[in-house]
C-alpha positions as CSV (number, residue, x, y, z in Angstrom):
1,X,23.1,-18.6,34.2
2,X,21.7,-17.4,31.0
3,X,22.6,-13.8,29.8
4,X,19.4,-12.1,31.2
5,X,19.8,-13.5,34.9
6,X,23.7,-12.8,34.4
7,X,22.9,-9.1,34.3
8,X,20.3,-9.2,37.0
9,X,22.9,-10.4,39.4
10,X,25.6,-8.7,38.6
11,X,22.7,-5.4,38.9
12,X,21.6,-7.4,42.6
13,X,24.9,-7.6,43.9
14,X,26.3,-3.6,42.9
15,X,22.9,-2.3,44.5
16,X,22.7,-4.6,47.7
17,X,26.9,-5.2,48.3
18,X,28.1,-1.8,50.9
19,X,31.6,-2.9,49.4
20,X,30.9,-0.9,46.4
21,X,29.9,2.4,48.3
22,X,26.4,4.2,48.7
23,X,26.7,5.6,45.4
24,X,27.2,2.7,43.9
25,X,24.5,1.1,45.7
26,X,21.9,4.0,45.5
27,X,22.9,4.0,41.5
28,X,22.5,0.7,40.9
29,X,19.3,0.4,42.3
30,X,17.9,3.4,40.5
31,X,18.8,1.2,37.2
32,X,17.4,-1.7,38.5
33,X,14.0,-0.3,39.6
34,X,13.9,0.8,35.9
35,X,14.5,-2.2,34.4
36,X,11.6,-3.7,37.2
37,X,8.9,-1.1,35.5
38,X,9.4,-2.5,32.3
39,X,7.1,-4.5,30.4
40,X,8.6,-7.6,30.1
41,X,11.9,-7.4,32.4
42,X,10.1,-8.4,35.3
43,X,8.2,-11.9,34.2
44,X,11.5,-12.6,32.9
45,X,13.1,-12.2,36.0
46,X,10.3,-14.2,37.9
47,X,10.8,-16.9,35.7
48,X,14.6,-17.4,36.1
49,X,15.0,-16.7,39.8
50,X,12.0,-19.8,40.4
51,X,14.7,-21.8,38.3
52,X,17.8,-21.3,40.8
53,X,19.3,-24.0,42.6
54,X,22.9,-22.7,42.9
55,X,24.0,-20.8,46.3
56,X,26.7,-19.5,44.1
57,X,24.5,-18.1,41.6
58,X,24.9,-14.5,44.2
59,X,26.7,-13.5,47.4
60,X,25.0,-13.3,50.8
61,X,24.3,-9.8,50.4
62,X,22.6,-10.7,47.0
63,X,21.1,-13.2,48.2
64,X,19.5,-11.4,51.3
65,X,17.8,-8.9,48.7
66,X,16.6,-11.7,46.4
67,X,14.9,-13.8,49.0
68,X,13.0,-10.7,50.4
69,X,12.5,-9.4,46.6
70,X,10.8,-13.2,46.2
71,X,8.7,-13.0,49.5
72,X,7.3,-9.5,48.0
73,X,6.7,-11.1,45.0
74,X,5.5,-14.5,45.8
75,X,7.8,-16.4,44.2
76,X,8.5,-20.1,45.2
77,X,12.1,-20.9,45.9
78,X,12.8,-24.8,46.4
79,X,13.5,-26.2,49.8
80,X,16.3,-27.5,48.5
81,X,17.8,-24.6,47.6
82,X,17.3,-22.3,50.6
83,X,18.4,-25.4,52.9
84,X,21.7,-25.1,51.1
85,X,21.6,-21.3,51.4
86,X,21.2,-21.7,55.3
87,X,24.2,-24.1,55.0
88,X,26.4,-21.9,52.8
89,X,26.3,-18.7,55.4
90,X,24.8,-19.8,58.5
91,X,24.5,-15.8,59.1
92,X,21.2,-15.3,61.6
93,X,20.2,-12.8,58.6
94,X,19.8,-15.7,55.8
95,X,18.5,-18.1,58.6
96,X,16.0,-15.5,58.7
97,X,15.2,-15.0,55.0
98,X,15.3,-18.5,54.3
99,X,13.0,-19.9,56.9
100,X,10.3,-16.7,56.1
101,X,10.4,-17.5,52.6
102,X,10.2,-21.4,53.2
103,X,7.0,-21.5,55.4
104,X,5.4,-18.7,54.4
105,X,2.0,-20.5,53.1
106,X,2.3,-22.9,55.6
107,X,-1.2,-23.6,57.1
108,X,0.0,-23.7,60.5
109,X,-1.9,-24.1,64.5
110,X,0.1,-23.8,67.1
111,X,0.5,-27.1,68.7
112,X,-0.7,-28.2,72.1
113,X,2.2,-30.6,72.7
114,X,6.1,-31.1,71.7
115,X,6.6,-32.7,68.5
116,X,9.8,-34.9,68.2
117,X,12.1,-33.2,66.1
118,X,12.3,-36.2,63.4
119,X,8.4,-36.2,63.6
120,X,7.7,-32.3,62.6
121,X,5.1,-31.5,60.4
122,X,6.6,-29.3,58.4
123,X,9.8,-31.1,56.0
124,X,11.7,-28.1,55.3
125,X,11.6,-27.2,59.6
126,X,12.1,-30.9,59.9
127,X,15.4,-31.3,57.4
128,X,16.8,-27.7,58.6
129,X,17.0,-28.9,62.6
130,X,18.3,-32.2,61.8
131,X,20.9,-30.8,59.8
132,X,21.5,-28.3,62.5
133,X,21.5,-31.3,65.2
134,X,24.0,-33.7,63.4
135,X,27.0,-33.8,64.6
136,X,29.7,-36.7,63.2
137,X,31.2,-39.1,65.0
138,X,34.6,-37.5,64.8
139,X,33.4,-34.5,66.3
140,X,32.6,-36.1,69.7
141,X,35.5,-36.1,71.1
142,X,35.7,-33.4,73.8
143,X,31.6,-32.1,75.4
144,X,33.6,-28.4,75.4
145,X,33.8,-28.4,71.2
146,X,30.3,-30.0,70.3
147,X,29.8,-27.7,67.3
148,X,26.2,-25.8,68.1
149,X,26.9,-22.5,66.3
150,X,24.3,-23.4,63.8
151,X,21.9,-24.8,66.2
152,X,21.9,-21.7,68.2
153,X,21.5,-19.3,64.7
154,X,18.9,-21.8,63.7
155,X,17.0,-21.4,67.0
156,X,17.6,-17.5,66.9
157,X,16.2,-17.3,63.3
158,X,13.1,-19.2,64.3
159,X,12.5,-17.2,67.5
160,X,12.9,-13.8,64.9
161,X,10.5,-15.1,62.5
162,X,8.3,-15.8,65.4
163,X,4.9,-17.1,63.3
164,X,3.4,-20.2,65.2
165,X,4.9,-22.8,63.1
166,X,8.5,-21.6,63.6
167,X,8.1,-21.1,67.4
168,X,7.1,-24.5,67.6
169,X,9.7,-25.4,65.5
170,X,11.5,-23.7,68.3
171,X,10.3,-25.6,70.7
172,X,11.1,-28.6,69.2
173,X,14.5,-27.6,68.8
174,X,15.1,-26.9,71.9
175,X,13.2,-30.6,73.2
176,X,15.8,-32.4,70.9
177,X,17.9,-35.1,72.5
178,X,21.4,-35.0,70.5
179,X,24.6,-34.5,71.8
180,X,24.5,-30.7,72.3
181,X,21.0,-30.0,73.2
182,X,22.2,-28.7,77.0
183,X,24.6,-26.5,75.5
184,X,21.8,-25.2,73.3
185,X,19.9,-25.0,76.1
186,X,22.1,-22.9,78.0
187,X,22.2,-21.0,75.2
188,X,18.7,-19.9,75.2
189,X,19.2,-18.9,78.6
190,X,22.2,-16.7,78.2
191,X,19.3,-15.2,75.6
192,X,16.9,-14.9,78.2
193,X,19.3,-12.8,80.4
194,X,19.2,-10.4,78.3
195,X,15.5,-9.7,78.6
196,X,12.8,-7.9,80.9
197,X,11.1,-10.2,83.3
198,X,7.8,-10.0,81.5
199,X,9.6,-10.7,77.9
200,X,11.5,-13.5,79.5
201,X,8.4,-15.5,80.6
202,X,7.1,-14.9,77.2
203,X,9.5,-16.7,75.6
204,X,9.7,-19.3,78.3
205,X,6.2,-19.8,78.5
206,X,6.3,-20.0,74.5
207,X,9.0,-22.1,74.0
208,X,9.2,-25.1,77.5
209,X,12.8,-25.8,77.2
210,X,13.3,-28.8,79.0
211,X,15.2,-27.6,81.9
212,X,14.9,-24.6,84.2
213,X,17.6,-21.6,84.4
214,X,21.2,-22.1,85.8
215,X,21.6,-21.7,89.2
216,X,23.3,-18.4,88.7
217,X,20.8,-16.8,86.6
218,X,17.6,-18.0,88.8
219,X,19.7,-16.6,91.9
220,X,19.5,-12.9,89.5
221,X,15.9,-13.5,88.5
């Protein structure tokens, strides 16, 4: 980082960290909203944060305020960066950030039919649920510990962000043959019990996972 972006972050992380206290926090971004109304500060900062490629360049709770400061501001972040982002803290929170920020100009129409996974239209969607899907060989030994925790905050992220592109990303996700797909399934439907009827056939209706309810959870219904 050069000297400029050096101060910016350490400014980002004192205003956006809660480790450092509210006044901290609330100070902190009093001197950075300055330095933001200033005549050349803010090109400056444009500039450098389109250059980032480093997750460690900031801490999640950087982060977090970066890639909404970026959305605000338009700023192009590269796929290849915010995929590693995702992969750094799989946190719902930056799943969130990074997938808004990532398809945010997509031109987008929701879909009539289920696109394989590997076939999605949109390569950042695409890359982000394969990665979330792969699972090694070494990790198959026991159907109770297929790792799907970052499936299931990938699928949560695109349900929040809930354009037409991610819920069919959603849906796609959810359609995916791989070695945990009924545990993700399940998954969406221990979501689904925490809904209202109405909200729950929403999401259904939205979304066609591939397989009805548990037995269990129709007998509720």
């Amino acid at each position: 980082m050069n000297e400029m972006l050096t101060l910016a972050s350490d400014f980002i992380e004192r205003m956006s960290n809660p480790a450092y206290g509210v006044r901290v926090n609330e100070d902190y971004s009093l001197r950075f909203a300055a330095l933001l109304s200033s005549d050349e500060f803010p090109g400056l900062l444009r500039h450098e944060v389109a250059q980032l490629n480093d997750p460690s360049t900031l801490s999640p709770h950087g982060w977090l305020w970066l890639l909404g400061w970026a959305r605000s501001e338009d700023i192009p972040l590269s796929d290849s960066l915010l995929l590693r982002l995702t992969e750094a803290w799989s946190s719902v929170f930056m799943q969130v950030a990074a997938i808004d920020l990532a398809t945010r100009r997509a031109d987008w129409r929701r879909q009539d039919s289920i696109a394989p996974l590997r076939e999605f239209g949109n390569p950042f969607l695409r890359d982000l649920m394969t990665r979330c899907t792969y699972v090694d060989d070494g990790e198959r030994r026991d159907y109770q510990y297929i790792p799907t925790a970052r499936a299931e905050s990938c699928l949560v992220a695109l349900m929040q962000v809930g354009t037409e592109i991610t819920l069919d990303a959603a849906s796609a996700l959810l359609n995916h043959p791989w070695i945990g797909s009924r545990l993700l399934v399940d998954f969406f439907w221990s979501l689904c019990s925490e809904f209202d009827n109405d909200t729950r056939e929403t999401w259904v209706s939205r979304l066609r996972p591939p397989s009805g309810p548990p037995n269990e959870f129709s007998e509720r219904a």
